[in-house]
mmCIF file of the N, C-alpha and C atoms, coordinates in Angstrom:
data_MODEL
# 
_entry.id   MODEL 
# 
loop_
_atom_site.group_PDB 
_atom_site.id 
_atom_site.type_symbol 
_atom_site.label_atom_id 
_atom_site.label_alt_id 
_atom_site.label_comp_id 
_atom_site.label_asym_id 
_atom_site.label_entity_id 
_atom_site.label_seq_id 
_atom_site.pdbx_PDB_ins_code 
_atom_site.Cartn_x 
_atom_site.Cartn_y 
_atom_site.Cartn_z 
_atom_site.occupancy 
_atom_site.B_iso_or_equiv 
_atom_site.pdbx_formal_charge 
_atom_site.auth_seq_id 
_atom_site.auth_comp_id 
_atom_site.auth_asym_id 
_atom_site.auth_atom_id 
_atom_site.pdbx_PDB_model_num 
ATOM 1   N N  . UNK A 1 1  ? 17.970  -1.582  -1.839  1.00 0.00 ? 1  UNK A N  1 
ATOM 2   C CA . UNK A 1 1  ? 16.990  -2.547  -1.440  1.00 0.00 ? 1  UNK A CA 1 
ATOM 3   C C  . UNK A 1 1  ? 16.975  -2.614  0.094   1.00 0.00 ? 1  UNK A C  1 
ATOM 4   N N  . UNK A 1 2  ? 15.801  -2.910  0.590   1.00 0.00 ? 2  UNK A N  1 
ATOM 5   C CA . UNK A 1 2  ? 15.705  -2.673  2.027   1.00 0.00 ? 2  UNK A CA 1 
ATOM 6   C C  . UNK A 1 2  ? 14.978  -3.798  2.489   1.00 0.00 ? 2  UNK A C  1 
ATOM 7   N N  . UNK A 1 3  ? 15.750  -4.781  3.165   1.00 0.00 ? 3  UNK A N  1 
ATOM 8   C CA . UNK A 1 3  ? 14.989  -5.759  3.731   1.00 0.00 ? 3  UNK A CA 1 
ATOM 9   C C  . UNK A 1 3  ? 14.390  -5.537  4.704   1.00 0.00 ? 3  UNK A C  1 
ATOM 10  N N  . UNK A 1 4  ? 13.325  -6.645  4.471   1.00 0.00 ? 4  UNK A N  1 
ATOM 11  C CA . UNK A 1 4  ? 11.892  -6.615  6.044   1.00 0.00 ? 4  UNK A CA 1 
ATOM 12  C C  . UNK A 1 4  ? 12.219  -7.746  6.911   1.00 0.00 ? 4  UNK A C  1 
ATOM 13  N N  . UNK A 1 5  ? 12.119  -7.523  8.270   1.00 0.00 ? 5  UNK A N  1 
ATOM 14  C CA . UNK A 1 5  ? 12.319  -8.502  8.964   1.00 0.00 ? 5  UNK A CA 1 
ATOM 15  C C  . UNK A 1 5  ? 10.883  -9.545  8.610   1.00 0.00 ? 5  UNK A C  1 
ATOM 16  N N  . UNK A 1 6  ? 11.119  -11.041 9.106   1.00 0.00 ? 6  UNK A N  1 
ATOM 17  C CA . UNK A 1 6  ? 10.772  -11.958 9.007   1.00 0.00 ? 6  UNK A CA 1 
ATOM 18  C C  . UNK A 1 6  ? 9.264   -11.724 9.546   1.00 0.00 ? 6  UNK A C  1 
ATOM 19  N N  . UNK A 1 7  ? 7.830   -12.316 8.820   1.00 0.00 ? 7  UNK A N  1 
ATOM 20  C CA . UNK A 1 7  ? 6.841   -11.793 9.804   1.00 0.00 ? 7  UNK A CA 1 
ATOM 21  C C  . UNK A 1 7  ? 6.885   -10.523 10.147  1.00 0.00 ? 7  UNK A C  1 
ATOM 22  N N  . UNK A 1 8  ? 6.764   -9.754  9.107   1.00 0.00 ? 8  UNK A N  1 
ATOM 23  C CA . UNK A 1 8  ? 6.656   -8.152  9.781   1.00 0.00 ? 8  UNK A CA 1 
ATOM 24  C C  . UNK A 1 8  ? 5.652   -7.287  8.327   1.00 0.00 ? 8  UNK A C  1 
ATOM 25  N N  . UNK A 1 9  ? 4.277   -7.844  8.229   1.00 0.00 ? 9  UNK A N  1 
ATOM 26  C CA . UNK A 1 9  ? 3.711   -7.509  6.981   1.00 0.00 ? 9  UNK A CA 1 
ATOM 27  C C  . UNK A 1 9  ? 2.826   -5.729  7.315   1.00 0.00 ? 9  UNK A C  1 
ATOM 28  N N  . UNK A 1 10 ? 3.023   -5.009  8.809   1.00 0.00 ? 10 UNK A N  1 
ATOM 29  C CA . UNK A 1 10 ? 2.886   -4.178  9.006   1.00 0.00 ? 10 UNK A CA 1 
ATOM 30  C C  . UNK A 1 10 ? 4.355   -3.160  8.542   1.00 0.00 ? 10 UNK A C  1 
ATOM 31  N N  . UNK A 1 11 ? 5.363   -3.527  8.309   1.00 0.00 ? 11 UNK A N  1 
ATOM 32  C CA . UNK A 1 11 ? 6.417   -2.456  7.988   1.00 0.00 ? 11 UNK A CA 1 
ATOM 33  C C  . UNK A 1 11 ? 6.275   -2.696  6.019   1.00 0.00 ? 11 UNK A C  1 
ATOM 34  N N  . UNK A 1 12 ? 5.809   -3.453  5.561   1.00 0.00 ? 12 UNK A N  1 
ATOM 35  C CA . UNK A 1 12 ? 6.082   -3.634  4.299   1.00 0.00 ? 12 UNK A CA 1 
ATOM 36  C C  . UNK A 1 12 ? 4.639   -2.684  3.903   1.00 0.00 ? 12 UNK A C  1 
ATOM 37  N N  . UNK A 1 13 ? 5.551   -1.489  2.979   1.00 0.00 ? 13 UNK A N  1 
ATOM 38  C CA . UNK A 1 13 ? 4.369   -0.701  2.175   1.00 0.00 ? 13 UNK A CA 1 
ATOM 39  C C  . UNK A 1 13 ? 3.473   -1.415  0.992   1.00 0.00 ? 13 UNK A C  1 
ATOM 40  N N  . UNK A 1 14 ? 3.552   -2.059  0.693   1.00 0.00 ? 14 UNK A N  1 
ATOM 41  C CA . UNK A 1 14 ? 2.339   -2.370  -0.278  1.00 0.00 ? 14 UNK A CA 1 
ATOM 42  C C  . UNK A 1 14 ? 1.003   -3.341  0.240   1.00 0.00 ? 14 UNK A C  1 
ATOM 43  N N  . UNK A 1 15 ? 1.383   -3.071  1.822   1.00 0.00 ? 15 UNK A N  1 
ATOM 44  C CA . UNK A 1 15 ? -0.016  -3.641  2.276   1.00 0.00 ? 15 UNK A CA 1 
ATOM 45  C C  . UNK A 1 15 ? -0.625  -2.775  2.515   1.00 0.00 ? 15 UNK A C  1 
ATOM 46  N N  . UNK A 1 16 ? 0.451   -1.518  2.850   1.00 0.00 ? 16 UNK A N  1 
ATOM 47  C CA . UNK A 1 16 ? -1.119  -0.533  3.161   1.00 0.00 ? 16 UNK A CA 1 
ATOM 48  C C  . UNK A 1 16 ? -1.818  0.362   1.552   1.00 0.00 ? 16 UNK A C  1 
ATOM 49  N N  . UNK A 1 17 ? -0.773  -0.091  0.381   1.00 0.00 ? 17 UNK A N  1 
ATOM 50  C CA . UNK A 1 17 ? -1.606  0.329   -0.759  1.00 0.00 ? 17 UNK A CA 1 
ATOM 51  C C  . UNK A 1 17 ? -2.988  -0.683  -1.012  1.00 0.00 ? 17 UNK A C  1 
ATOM 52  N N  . UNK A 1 18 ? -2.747  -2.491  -0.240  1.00 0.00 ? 18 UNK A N  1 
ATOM 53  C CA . UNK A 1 18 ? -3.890  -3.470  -0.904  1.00 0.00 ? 18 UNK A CA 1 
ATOM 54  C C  . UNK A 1 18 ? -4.755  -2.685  0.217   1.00 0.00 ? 18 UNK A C  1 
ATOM 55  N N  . UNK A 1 19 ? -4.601  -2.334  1.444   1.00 0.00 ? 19 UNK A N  1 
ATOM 56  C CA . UNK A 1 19 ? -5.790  -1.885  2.103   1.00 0.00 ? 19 UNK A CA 1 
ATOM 57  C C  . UNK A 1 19 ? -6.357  -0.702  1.809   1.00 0.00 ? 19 UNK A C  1 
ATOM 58  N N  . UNK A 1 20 ? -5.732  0.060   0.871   1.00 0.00 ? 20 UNK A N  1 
ATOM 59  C CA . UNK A 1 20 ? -6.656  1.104   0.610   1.00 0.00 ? 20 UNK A CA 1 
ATOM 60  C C  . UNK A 1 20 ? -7.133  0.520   -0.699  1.00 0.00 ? 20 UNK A C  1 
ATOM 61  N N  . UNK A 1 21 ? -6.817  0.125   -1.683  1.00 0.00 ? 21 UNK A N  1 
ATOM 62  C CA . UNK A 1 21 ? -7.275  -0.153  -2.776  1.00 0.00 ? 21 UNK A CA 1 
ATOM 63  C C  . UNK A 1 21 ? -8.421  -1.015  -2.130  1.00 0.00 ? 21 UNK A C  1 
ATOM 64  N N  . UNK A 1 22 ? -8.140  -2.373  -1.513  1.00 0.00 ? 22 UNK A N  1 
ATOM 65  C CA . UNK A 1 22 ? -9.663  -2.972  -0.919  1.00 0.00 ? 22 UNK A CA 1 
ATOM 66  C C  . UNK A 1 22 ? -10.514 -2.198  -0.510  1.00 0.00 ? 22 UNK A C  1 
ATOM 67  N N  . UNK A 1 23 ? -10.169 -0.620  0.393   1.00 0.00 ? 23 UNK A N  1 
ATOM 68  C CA . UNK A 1 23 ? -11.178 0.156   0.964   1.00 0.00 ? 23 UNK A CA 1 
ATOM 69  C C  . UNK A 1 23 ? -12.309 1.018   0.035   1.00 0.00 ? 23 UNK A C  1 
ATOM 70  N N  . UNK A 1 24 ? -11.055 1.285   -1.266  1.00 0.00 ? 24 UNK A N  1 
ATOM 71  C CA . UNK A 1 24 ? -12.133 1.720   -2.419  1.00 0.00 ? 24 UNK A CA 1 
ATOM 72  C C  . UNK A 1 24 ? -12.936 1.212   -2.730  1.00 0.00 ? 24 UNK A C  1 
ATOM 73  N N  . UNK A 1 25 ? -12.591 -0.068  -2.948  1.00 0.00 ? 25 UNK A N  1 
ATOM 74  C CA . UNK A 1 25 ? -13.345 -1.049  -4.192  1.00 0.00 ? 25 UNK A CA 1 
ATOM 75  C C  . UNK A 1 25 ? -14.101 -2.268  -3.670  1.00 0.00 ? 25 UNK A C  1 
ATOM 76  N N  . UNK A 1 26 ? -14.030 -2.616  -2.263  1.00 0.00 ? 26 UNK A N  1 
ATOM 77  C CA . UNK A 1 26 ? -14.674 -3.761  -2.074  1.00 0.00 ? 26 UNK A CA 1 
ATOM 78  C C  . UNK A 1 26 ? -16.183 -3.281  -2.222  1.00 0.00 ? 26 UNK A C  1 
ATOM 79  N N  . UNK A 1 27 ? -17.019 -2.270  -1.775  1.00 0.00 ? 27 UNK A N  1 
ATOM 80  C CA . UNK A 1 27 ? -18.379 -2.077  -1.646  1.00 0.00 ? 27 UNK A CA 1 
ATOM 81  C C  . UNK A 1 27 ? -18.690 -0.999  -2.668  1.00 0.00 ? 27 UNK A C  1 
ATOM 82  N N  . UNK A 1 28 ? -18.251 -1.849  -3.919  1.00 0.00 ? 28 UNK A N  1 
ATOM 83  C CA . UNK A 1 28 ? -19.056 -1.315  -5.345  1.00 0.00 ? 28 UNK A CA 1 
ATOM 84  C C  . UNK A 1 28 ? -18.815 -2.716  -6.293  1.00 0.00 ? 28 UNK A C  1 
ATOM 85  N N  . UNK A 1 29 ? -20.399 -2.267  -7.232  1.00 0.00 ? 29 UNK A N  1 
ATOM 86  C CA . UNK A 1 29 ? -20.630 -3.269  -8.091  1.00 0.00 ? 29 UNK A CA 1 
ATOM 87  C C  . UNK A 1 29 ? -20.461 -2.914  -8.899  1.00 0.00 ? 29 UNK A C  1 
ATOM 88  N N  . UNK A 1 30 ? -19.383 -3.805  -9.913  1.00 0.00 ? 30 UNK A N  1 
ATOM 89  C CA . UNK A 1 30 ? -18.472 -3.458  -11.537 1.00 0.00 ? 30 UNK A CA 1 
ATOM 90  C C  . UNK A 1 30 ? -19.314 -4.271  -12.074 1.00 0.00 ? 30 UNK A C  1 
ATOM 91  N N  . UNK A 1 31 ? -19.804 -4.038  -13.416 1.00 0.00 ? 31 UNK A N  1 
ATOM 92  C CA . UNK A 1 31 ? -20.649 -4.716  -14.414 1.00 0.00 ? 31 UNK A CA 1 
ATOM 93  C C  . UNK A 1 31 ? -19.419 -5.647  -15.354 1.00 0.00 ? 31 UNK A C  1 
ATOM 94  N N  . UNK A 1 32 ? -18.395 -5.096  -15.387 1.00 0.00 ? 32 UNK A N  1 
ATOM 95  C CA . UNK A 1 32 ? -17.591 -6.050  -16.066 1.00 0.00 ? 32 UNK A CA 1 
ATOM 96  C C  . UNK A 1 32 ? -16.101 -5.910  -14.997 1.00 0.00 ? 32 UNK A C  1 
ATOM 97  N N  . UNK A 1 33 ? -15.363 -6.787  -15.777 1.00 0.00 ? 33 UNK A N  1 
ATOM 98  C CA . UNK A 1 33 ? -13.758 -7.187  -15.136 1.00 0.00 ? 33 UNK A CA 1 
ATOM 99  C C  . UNK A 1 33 ? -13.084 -5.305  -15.987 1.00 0.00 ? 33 UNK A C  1 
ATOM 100 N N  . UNK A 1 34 ? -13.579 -5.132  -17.174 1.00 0.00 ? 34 UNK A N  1 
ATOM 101 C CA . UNK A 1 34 ? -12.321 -3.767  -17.158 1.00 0.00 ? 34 UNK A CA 1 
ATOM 102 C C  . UNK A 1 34 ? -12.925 -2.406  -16.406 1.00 0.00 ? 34 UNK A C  1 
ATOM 103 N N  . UNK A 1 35 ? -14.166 -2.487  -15.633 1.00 0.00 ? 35 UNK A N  1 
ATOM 104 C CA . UNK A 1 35 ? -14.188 -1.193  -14.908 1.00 0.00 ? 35 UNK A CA 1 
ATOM 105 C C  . UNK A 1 35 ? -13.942 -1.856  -13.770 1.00 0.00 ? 35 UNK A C  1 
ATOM 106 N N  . UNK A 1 36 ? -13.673 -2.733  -13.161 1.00 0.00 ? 36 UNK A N  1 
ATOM 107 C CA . UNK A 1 36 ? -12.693 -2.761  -12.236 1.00 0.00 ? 36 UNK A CA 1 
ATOM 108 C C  . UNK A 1 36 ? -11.354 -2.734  -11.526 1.00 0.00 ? 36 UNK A C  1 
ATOM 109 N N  . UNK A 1 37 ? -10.635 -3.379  -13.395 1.00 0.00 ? 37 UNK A N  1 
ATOM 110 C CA . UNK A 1 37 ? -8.984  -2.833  -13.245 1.00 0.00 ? 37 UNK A CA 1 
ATOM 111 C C  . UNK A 1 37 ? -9.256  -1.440  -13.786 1.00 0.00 ? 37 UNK A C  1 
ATOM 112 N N  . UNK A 1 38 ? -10.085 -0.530  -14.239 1.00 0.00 ? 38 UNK A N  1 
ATOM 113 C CA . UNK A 1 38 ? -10.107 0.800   -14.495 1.00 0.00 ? 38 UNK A CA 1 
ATOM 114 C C  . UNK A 1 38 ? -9.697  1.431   -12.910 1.00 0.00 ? 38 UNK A C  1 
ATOM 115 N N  . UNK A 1 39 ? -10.447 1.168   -12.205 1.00 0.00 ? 39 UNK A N  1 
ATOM 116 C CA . UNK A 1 39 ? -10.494 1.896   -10.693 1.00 0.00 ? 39 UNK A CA 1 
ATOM 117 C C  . UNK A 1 39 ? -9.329  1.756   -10.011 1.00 0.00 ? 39 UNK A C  1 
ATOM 118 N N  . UNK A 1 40 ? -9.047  0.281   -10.233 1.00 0.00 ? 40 UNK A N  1 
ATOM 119 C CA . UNK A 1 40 ? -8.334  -0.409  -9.199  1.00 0.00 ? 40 UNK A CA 1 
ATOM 120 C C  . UNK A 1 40 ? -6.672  0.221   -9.751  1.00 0.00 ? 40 UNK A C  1 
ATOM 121 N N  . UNK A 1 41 ? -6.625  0.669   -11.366 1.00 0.00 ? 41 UNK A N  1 
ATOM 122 C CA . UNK A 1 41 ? -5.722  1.663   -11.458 1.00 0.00 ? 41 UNK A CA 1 
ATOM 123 C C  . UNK A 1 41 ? -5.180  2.881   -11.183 1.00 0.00 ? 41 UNK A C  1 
ATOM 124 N N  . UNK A 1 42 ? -6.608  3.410   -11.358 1.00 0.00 ? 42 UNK A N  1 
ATOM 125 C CA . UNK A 1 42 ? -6.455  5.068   -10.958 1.00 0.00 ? 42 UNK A CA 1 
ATOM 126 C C  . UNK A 1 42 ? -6.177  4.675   -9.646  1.00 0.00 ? 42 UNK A C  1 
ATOM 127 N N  . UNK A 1 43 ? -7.350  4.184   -8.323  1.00 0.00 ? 43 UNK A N  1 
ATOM 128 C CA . UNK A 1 43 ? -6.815  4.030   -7.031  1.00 0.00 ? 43 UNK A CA 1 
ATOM 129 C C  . UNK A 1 43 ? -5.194  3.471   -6.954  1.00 0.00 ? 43 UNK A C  1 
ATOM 130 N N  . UNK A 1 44 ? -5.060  2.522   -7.291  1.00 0.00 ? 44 UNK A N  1 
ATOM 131 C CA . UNK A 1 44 ? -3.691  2.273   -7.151  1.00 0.00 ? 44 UNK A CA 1 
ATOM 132 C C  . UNK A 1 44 ? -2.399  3.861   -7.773  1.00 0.00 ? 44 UNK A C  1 
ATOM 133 N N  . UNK A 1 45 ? -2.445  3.935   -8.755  1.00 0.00 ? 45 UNK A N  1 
ATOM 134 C CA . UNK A 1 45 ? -1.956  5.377   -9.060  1.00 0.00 ? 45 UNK A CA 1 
ATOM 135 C C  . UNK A 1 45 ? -1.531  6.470   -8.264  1.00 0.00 ? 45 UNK A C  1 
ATOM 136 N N  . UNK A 1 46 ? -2.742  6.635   -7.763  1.00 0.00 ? 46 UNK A N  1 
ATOM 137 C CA . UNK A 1 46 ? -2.935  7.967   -6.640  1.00 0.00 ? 46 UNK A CA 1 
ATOM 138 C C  . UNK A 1 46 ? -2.685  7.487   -5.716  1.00 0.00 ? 46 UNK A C  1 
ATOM 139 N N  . UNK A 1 47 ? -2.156  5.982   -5.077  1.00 0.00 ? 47 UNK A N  1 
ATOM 140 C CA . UNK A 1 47 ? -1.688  5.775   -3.992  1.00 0.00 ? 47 UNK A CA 1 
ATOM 141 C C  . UNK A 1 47 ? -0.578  6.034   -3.755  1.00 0.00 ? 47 UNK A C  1 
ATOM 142 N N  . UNK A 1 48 ? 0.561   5.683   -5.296  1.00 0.00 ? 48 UNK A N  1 
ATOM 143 C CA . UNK A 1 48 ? 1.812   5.455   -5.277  1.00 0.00 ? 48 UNK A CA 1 
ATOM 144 C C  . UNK A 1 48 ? 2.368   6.699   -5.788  1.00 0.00 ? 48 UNK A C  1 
ATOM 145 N N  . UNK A 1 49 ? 1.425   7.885   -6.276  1.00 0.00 ? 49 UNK A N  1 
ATOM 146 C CA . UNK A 1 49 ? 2.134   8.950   -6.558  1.00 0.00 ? 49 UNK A CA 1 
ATOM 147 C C  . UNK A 1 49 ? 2.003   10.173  -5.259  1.00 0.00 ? 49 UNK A C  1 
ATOM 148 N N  . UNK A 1 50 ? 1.583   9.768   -4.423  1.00 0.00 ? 50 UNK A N  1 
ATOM 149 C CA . UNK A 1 50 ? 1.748   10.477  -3.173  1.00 0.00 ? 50 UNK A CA 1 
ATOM 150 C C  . UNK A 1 50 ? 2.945   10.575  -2.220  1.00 0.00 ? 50 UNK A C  1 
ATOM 151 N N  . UNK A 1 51 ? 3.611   11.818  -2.199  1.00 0.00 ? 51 UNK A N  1 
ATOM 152 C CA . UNK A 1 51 ? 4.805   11.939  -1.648  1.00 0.00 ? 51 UNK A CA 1 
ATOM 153 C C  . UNK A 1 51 ? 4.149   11.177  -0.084  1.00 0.00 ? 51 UNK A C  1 
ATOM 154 N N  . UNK A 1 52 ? 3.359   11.541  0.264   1.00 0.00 ? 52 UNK A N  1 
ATOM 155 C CA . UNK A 1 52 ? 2.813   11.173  1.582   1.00 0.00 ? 52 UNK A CA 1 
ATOM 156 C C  . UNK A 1 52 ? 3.031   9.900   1.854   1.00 0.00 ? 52 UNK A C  1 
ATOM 157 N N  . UNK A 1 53 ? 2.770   9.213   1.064   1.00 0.00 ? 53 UNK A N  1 
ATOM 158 C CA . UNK A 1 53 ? 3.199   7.833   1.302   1.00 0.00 ? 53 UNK A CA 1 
ATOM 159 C C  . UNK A 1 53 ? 4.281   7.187   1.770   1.00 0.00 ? 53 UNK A C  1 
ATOM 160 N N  . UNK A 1 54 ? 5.237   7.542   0.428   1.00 0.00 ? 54 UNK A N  1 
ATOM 161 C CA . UNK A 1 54 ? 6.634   7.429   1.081   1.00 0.00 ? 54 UNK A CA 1 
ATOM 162 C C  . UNK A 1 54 ? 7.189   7.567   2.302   1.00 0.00 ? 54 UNK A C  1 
ATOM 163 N N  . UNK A 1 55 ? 6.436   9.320   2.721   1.00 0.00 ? 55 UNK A N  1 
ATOM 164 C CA . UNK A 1 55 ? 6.969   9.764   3.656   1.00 0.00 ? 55 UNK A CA 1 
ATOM 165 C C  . UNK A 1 55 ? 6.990   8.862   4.860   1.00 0.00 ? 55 UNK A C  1 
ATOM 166 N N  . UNK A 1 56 ? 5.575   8.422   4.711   1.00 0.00 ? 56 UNK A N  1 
ATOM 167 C CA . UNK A 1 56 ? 4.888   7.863   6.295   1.00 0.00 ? 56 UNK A CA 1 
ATOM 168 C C  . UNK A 1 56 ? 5.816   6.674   6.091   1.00 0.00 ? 56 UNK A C  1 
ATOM 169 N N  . UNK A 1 57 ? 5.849   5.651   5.012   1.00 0.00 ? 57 UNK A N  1 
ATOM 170 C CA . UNK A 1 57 ? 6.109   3.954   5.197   1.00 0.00 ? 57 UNK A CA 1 
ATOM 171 C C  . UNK A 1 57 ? 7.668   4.329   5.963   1.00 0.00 ? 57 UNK A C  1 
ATOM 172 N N  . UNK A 1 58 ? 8.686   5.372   5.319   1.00 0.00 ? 58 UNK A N  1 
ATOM 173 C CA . UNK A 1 58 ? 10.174  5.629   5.895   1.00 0.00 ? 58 UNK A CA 1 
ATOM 174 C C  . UNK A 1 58 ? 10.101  6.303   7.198   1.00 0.00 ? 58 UNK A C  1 
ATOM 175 N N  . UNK A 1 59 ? 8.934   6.652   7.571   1.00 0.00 ? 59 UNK A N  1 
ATOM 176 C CA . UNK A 1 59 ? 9.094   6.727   9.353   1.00 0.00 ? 59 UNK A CA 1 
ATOM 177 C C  . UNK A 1 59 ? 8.583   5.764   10.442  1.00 0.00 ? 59 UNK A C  1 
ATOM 178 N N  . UNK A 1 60 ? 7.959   5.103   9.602   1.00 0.00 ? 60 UNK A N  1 
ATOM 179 C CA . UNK A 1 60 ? 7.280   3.812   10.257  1.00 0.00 ? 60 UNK A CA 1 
ATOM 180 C C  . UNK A 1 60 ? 8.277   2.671   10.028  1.00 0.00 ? 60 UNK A C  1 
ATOM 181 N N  . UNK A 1 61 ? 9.351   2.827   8.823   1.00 0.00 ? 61 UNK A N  1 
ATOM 182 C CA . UNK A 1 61 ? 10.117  1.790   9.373   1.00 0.00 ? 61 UNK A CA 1 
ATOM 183 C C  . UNK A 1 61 ? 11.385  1.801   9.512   1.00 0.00 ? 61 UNK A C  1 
ATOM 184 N N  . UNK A 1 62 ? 12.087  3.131   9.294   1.00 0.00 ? 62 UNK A N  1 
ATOM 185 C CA . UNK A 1 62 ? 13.758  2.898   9.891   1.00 0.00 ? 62 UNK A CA 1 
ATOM 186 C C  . UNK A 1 62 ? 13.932  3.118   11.417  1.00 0.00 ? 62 UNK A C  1 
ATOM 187 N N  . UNK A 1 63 ? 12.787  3.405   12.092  1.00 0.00 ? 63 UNK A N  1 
ATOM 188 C CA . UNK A 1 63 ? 12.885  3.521   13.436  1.00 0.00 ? 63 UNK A CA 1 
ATOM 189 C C  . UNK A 1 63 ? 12.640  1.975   14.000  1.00 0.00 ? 63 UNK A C  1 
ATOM 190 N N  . UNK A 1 64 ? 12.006  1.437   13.335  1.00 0.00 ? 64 UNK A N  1 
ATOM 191 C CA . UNK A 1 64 ? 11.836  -0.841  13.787  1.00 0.00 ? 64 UNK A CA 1 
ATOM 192 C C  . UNK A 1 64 ? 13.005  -1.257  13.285  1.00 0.00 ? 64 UNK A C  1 
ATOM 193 N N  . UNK A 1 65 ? 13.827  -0.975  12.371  1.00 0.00 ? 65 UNK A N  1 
ATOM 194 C CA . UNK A 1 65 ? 15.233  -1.748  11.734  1.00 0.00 ? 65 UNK A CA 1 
ATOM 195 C C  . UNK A 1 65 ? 16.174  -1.303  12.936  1.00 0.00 ? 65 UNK A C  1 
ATOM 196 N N  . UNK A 1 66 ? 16.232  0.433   13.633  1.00 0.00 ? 66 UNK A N  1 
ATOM 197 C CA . UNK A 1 66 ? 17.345  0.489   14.000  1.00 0.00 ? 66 UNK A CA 1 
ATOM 198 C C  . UNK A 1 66 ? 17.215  -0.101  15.410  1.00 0.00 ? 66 UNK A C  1 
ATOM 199 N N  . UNK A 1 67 ? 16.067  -0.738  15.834  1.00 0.00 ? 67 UNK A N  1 
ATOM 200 C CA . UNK A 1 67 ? 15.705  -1.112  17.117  1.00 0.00 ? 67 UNK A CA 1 
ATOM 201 C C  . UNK A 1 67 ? 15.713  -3.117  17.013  1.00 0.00 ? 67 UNK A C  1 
ATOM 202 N N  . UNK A 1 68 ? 15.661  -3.398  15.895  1.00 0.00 ? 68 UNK A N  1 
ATOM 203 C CA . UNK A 1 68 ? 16.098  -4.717  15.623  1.00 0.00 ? 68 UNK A CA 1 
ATOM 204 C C  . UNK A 1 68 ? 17.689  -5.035  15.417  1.00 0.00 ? 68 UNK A C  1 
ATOM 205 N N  . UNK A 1 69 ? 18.548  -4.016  14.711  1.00 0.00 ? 69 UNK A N  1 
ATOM 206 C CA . UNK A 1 69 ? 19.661  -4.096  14.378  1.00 0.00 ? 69 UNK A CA 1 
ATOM 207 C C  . UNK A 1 69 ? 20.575  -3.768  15.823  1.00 0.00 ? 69 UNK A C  1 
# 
């Protein structure tokens, strides 16, 4: 487990999954509530199965911990 410093919602990865998921989905119109958790799955999905991801959030933040610590 890896704590976040206090006020620090730029080192915590699952904001940059709500900002891409918002980037998909805010400027389209869903006729119902399940084609929107349809999307908002697959997008979410393909966010979190990207090695890329990982990669980036662990260089963006053990270099701010070892400069706080």
């Amino acid at each position: 487990m890896i704590f976040l410093p206090p006020y620090s919602p730029d080192l915590n990865p699952i904001e940059v999954v709500w900002r891409k998921i918002k980037n998909s989905i805010s400027n389209k119109y869903f006729k119902t509530a399940d084609k929107l958790q349809e999307l908002f799955s697959k997008v979410f999905h393909e966010i979190i199965g990207e090695k890329s991801f990982y990669e980036n959030s662990l260089k963006k933040f053990l270099p701010t911990v070892v400069k706080i610590k």
